[in-house]
N, C-alpha and C positions, 0 to 999 in steps of 0.2 A: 315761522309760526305766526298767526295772527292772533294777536291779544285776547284774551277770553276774559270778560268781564261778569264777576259777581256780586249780584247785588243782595242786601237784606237788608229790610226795615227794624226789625225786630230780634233783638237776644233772646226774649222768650212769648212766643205767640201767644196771644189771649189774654197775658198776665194782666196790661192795660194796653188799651187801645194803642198803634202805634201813629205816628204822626205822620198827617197826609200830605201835605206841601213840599218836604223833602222827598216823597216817596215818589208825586209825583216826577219831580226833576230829575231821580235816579231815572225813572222810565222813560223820561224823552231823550237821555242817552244810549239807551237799549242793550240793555246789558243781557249776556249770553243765558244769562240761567238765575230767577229766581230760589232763595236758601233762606228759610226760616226753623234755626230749632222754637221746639213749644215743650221742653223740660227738663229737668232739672232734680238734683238731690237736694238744694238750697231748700225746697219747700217742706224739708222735712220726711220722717216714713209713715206718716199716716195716708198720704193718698195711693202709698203704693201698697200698705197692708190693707187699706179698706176698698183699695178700689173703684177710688170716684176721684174724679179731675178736681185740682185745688184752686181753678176760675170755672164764672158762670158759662155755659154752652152758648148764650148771646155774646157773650166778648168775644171768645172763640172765633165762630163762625163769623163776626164783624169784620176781625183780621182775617180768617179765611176764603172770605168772598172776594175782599181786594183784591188778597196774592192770586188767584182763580184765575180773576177775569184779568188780570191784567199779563198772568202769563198764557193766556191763550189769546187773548187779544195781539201780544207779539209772538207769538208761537216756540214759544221758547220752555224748556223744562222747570219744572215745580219741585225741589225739593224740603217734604218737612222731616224734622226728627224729634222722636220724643213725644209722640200725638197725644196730645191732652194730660201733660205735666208729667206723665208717671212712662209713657211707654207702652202698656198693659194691651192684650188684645181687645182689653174692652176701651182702652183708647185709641186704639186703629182701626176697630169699626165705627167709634163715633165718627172719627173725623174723617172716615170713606163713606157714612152716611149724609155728612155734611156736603161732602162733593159731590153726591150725585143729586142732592136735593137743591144745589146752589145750578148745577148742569142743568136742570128741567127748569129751575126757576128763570135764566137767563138764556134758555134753548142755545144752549151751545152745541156746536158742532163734537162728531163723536171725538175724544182721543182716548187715550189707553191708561186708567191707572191702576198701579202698582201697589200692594200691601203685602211690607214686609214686617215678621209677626215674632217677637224678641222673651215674650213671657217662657218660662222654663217650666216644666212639671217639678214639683218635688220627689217623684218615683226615680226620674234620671237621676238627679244630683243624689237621692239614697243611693244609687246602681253605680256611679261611680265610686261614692265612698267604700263600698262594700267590696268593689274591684282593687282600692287599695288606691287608688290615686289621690294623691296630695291637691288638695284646693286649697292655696296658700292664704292666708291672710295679710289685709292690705292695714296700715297705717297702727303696725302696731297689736292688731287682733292675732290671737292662734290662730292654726289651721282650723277649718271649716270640721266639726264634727259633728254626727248623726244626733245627737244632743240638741245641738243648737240650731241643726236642721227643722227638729218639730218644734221648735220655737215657734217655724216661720210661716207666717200666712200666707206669702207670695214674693216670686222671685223672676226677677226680670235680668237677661245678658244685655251687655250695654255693646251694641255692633259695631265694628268697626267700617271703614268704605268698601269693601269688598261685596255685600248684600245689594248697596245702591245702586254700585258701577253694575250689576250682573243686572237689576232692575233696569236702569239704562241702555245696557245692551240689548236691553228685550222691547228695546219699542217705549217705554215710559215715557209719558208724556208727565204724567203726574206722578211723584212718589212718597207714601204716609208710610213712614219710617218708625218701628215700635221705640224702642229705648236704645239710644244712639250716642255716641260720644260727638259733643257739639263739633268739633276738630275734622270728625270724617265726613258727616257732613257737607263739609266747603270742600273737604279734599277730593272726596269722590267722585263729581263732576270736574272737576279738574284733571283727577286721574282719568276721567275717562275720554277727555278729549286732547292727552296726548301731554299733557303738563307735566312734569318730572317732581318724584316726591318729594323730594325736596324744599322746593315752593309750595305743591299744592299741601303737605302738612301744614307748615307755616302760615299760610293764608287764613287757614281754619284757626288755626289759633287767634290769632289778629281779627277774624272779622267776626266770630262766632256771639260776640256781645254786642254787634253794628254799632252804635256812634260812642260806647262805653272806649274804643279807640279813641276817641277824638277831645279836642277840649273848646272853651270851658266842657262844663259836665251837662250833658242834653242827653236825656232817656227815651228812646222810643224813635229815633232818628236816622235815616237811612244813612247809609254806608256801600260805597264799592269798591271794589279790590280788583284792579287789573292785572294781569299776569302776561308777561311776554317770558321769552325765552329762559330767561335766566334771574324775574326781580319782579317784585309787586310793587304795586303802587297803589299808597291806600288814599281815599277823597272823600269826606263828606257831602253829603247832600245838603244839609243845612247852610245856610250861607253866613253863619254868626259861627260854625266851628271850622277847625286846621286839624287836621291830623300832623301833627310833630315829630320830633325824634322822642321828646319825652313823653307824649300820650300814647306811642305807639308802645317804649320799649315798659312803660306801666303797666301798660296793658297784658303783653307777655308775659308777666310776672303773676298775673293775677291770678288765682285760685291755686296754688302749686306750692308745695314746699322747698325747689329748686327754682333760683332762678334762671337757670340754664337749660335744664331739659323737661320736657313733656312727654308724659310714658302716655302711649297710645295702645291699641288694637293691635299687635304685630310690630313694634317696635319703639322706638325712641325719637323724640325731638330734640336734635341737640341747635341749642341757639347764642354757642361763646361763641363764634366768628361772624355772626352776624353784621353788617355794616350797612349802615343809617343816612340817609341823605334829603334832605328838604329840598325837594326839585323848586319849590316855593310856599309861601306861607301859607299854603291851604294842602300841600301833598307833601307826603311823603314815601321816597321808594327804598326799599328794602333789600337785602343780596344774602344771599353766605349760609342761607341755616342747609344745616342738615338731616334725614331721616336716616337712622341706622336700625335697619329691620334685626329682629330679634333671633337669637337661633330655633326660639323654640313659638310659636302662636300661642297666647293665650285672652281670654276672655274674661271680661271683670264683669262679674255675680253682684247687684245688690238686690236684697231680701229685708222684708220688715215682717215682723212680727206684733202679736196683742199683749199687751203691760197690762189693763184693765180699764175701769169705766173714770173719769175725770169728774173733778166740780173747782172754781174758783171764787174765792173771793178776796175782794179789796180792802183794803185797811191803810188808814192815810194816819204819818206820823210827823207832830212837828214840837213836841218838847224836845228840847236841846241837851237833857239828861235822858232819856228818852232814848233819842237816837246814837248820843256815844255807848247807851251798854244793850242796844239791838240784840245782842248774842244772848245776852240772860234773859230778851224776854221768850227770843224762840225756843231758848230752853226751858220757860216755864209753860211757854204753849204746847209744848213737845211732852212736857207731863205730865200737863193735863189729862190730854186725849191716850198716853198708857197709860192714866189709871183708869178710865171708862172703857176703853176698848183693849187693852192690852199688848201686847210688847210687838211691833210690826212686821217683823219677823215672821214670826209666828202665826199674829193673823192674817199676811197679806197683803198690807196697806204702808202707803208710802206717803209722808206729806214734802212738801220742797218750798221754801222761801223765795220767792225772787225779790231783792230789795232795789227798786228803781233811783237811783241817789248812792248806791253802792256799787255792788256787783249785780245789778238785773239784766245786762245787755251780755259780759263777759264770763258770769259767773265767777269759776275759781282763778280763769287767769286773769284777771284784772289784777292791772298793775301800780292802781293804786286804792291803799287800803283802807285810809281814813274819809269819810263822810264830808264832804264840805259845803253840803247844801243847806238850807235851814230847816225843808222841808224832808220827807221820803214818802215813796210809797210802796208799800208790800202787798204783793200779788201772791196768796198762798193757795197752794195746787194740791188737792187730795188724788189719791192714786187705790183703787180699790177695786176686786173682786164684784161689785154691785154698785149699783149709782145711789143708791138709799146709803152704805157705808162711804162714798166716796164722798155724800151730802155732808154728813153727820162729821168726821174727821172734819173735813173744810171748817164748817160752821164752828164748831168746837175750837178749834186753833185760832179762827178768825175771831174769837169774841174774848180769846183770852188776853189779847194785845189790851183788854181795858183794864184787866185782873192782878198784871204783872205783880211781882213785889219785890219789887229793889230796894234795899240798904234805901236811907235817905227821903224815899219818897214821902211826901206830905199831903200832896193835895188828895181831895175825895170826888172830883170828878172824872176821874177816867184819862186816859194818858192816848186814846185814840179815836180818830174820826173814822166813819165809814160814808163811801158813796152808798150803799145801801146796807141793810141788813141780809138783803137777801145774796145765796147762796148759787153763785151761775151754773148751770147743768153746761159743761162743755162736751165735745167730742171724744170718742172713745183714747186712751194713751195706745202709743205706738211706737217699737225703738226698731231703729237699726241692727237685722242679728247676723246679715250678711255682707262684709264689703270685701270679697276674696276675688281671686283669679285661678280661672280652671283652662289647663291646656286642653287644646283641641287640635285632633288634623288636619279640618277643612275651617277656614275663614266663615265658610256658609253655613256650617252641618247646625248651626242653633238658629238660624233666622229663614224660616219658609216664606215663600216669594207668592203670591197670587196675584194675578194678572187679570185683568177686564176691561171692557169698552164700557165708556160713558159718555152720557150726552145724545143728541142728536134726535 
């Protein structure tokens, strides 16, 4: 078999620009098949309940024009996934509108792209509850119930390679992939030019964050993955990073609660026999993993839902009595705004502390519990039915940080700074109400494939 080499600049397209200097070098070794995902659940469930991409359409398109011209320029396959952060069919016509507008702009020659379309109705997902089928719950949630169904404002299947490879087989020169597991991705063209899954799962895992494999730490950096018979071999582009034994097997590790297996589309990544070899201090090649397909296919559902209208504001804290009894004063800011508004419950509204100097990055699992900054800052978040209520809580809470009354206190100026007084109107709230998995027959039967000529 002759080595099939994959390249990608970028873990997430658009997010920020990726770098050009390694991208170039990956190209002038010409590798078989350009592979960009462009999304992600990291960004949160508001772009996938509200339905708008979580970067500008000029970043976008900036990384999309490269990968364009530069795999038609070698004639070689384009695959993206996840088009424009969420998936969504309004992000697989953005980014096939970008292709055909980048295709006239640089009169390319015709070739053939591919839109495959991953958004789910909620009328199916009703239609199977109602048949009785079990949509399990991932990470801990119940099964998937009609309840928590009308929660949700939209809901995307995350595909597995099976949708691409079929796209591929059809002639694709290009493919804008809905909402995709970053893993099938790499593996798909793999799988489709004869690679055994074994490897080609694997490789998706390893290369699906491109130089996030490599060390030191360089964001936005091409990466290739060659594949021969039976072992990858991973290479940066960058000429300051190595792919290692320890940046490689980090890497595997990353985003998973196992460090040994990877639950896919149709089966499992198992990675305890894997064996590690630095051909030299810039490669490293890989052996041993294994794909264990599953008895039964199923498909992972995520779904966001509307919580209600958001406001923040800031409050800087640097009394050293102050910030040890933090807890009494959001309990006196917490009493405030029930006695003007009344019990939250009840009305609808939700206020949330985040303390930067404490728990504002980890929240509840932070592992350490005491303060040892001198300063902090609290980011308090209203959560309400109406953005006039969601003000009013905010502003309320935020101004009682100066009101507190602690045992001890003496002085009469106030116990808080603020960057403003004023009250931020943020973006609507939005939660996660779906992360399940729903069996299916066909690998295909949720991702419609559409086909066209472009260019020329």
């Amino acid at each position: 078999m002759e080595p099939l080499k994959l390249m990608t600049p970028t873990g997430h397209l658009g997010f920020t620009p990726f770098e050009d200097a390694s991208f170039r070098r990956g190209l002038s070794l010409r590798p078989d098949v350009l592979i960009a995902d462009s999304g992600s659940s990291d960004i949160g469930p508001y772009p996938l309940g509200a339905d708008v991409p979580a970067s500008p359409e000029r970043w976008q398109r900036y990384d999309l024009e490269r990968l364009l011209l530069a795999a038609r320029q070698l004639d070689i396959p384009l695959v993206i996934g996840s088009a424009s952060d969420t998936g969504t069919n309004r992000g697989v016509h953005q980014y096939a509108r970008l292709i055909r507008e980048l295709a006239r702009q640089h009169r390319l020659a015709p070739f053939t792209l591919a839109c495959i379309y991953s958004e789910v109705k909620k009328s199916w997902v009703a239609d199977q509850l109602q048949k009785g089928l079990r949509i399990a719950g991932l990470q801990g949630r119940p099964d998937l119930t009609m309840e928590t169904l009308q929660r949700t404002e939209r809901i995307v299947a995350v595909m597995g390679a099976e949708p691409i490879i079929r796209a591929l087989e059809q002639g694709a020169d290009v493919v804008i992939a809905g909402r995709a597991s970053d893993t099938c991705i790499f593996a798909a063209p793999a799988l489709h030019w004869g690679i055994s899954p074994d490897l080609a799962y694997y490789a998706g895992k390893v290369l699906e964050c491109a130089s996030f494999c490599a060390e030191p730490f360089m964001g936005k950096e091409t990466v290739i993955g060659t594949l021969d018979g039976d072992s990858l071999w991973v290479e940066p582009m960058h000429p300051d990073q190595r792919c290692t034994i320890a940046s490689i097997t980090s890497h595997t590790m990353y985003e998973r609660p196992d460090p040994y297996e990877e639950r896919l589309p149709g089966g499992v990544l198992d990675m305890r026999h894997c064996v590690y070899e630095e051909v030299n201090e810039r490669v490293t090649r890989i052996t041993g993993a294994r794909f264990i397909p599953a008895a039964q296919y199923t498909i992972k559902l995520e779904g966001a839902g509307r919580v209600g209208e958001r406001c923040l504001a800031i409050v800087g804290l640097r009394d050293p009595d102050v910030i040890t009894r933090i807890d009494l004063v959001i309990k006196w800011c917490n009493q405030k705004v029930r006695e003007v508004f009344g019990d939250p419950e009840e009305e609808g509204y939700r206020l949330y502390y985040h303390i930067y100097g404490r728990n504002g990055v980890m929240g509840e699992r932070e592992p350490q519990a005491h303060i040892r900054s001198h300063e902090v800052g609290v980011v308090v978040e209203g959560v309400a039915p109406t953005q006039e209520l969601a003000r009013e809580i905010t502003g309320l809470a935020a101004r009682n940080f100066l009101y507190a009354r602690l045992p001890g206190i003496r002085g009469t100026a106030g116990t808080a700074a603020y960057l403003s007084d004023e009250v931020l109107a943020a973006r609507p709230g939005y939660e996660w109400t779906i992360n399940h998995v729903v069996p299916v027959k066909d690998p295909l039967e949720l991702f419609p494939i559409h086909l066209e000529r472009v260019g020329g």
